[in-house]
C-alpha positions as CSV (number, residue, x, y, z in Angstrom):
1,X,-5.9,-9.9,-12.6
2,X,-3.4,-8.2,-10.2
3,X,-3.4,-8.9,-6.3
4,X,-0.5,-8.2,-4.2
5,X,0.2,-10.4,-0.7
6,X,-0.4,-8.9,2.2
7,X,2.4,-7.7,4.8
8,X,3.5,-5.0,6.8
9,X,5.1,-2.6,4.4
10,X,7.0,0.6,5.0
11,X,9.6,2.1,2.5
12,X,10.2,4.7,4.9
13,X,8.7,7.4,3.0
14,X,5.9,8.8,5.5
15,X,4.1,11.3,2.8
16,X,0.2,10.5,2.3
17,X,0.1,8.1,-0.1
18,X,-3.8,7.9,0.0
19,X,-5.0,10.5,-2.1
20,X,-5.2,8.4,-5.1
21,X,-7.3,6.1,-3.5
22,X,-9.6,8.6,-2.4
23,X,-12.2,10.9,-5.0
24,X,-15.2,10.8,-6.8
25,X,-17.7,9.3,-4.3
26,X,-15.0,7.2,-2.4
27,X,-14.8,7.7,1.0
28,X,-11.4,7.2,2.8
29,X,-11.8,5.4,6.1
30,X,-8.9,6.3,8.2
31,X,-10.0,4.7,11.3
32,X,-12.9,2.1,12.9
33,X,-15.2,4.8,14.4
34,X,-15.4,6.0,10.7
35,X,-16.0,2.9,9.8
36,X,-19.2,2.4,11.8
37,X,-20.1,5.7,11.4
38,X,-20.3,5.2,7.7
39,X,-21.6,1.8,7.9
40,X,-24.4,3.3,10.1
41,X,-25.2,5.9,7.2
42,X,-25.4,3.3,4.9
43,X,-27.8,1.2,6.8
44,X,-30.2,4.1,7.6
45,X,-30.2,5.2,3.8
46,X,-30.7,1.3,2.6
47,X,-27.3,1.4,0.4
48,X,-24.9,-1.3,-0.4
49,X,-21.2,-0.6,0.8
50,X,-18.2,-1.6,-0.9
51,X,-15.1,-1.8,0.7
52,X,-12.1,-1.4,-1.4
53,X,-9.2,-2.8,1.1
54,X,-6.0,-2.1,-0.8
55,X,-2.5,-0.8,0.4
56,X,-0.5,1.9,-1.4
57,X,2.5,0.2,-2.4
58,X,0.5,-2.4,-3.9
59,X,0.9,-1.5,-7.9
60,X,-2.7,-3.8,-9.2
61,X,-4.0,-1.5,-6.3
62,X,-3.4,2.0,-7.8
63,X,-4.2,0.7,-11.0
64,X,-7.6,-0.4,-9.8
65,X,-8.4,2.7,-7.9
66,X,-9.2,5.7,-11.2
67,X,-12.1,2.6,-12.0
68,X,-13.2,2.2,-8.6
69,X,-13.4,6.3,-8.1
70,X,-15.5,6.3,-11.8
71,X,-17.8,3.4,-10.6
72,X,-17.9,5.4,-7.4
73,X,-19.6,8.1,-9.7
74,X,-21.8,6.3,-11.8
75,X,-23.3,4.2,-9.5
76,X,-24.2,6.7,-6.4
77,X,-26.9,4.5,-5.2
78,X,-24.0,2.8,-3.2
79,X,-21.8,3.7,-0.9
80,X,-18.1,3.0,-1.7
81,X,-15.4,3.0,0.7
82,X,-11.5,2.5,0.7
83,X,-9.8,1.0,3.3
84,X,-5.1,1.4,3.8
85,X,-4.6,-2.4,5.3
86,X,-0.7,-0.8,6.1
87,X,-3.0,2.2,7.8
88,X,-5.9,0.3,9.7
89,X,-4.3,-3.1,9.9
90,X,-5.6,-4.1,13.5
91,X,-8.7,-3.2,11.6
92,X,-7.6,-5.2,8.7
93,X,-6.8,-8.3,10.3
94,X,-10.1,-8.7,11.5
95,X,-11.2,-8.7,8.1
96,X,-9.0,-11.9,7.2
97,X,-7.3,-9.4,4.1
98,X,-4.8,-12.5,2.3
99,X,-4.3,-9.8,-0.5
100,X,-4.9,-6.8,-2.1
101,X,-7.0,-5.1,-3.4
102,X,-9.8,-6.8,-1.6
103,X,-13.2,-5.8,-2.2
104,X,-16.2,-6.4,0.1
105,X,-20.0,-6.3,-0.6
106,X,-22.1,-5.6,2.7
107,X,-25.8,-4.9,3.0
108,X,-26.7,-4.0,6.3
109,X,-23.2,-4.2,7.9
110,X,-23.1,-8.0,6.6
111,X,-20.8,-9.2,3.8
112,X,-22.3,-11.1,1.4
113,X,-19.8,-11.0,-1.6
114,X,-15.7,-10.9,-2.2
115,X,-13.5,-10.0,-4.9
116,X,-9.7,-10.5,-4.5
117,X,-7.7,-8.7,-6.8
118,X,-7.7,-6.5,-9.3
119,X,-10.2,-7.7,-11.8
120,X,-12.0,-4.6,-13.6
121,X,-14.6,-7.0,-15.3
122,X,-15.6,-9.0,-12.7
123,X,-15.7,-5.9,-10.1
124,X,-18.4,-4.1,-12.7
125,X,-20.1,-7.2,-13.1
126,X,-20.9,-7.8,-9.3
127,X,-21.4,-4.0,-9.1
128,X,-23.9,-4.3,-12.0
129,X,-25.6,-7.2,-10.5
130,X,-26.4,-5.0,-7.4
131,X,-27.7,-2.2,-9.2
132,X,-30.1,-4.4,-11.5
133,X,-31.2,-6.5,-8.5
134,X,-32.4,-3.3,-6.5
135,X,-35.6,-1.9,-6.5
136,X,-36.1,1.8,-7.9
137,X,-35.8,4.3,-5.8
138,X,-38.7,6.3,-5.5
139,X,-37.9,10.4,-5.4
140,X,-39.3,12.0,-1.6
């Protein structure tokens, strides 16, 4: 497992970094009103969020990120998100972020499970966990 200690980072290069955290059915949240906004969404359609809070100079968080896009895609009964701590990081902060990647599980705009660091097992197996615990969505 892979984490990387979070601090302010910047290796002068100012080039967007974030596309490889972004794809698939991750969402890119680039600032807090797109945060709510997408927690809002994910409220009104009853989905789980996950919150992938990682930083792009972080190496166990780039290597994570092609497994969280493909979860992203099999599983699109939740809503994942991903999160730059070096781009939000007032936003950050207030999320207590020691390391990354963090992950957060939130139903209804509420965390109710962690993961710190770049563990591809136990990320599936709380990812499965959700998925088997929900109840079937009926087609409308």
């Amino acid at each position: 497992m892979g984490i990387c200690f979070s601090s302010t980072h910047n290796d002068g290069d100012e080039s967007d970094h974030n596309a490889e955290f972004a794809g698939g059915n991750v969402t890119l949240v680039s600032s807090k009103d797109a945060w709510d906004q997408k927690l809002s969404e994910a409220k009104k359609d009853h989905k789980i969020v996950i919150a992938n809070f990682s930083a792009s100079w972080c190496g166990p968080c780039r290597m994570i990120a092609p497994y969280y896009i493909e979860l992203s895609e099999k599983h699109p009964s939740l809503m994942f998100l991903s999160v730059d701590v070096d781009e939000l990081t007032d936003f950050s902060t207030q999320w207590d972020i020691k390391a990354t990647p963090t992950f957060f599980f939130l139903r209804n705009g509420e965390q109710f499970d962690k993961l710190v660091g770049a563990n591809k097992p136990e990320l599936l197996k709380k990812i499965n966990a959700i998925v088997d615990s929900e109840p079937p969505r009926r087609a409308v």
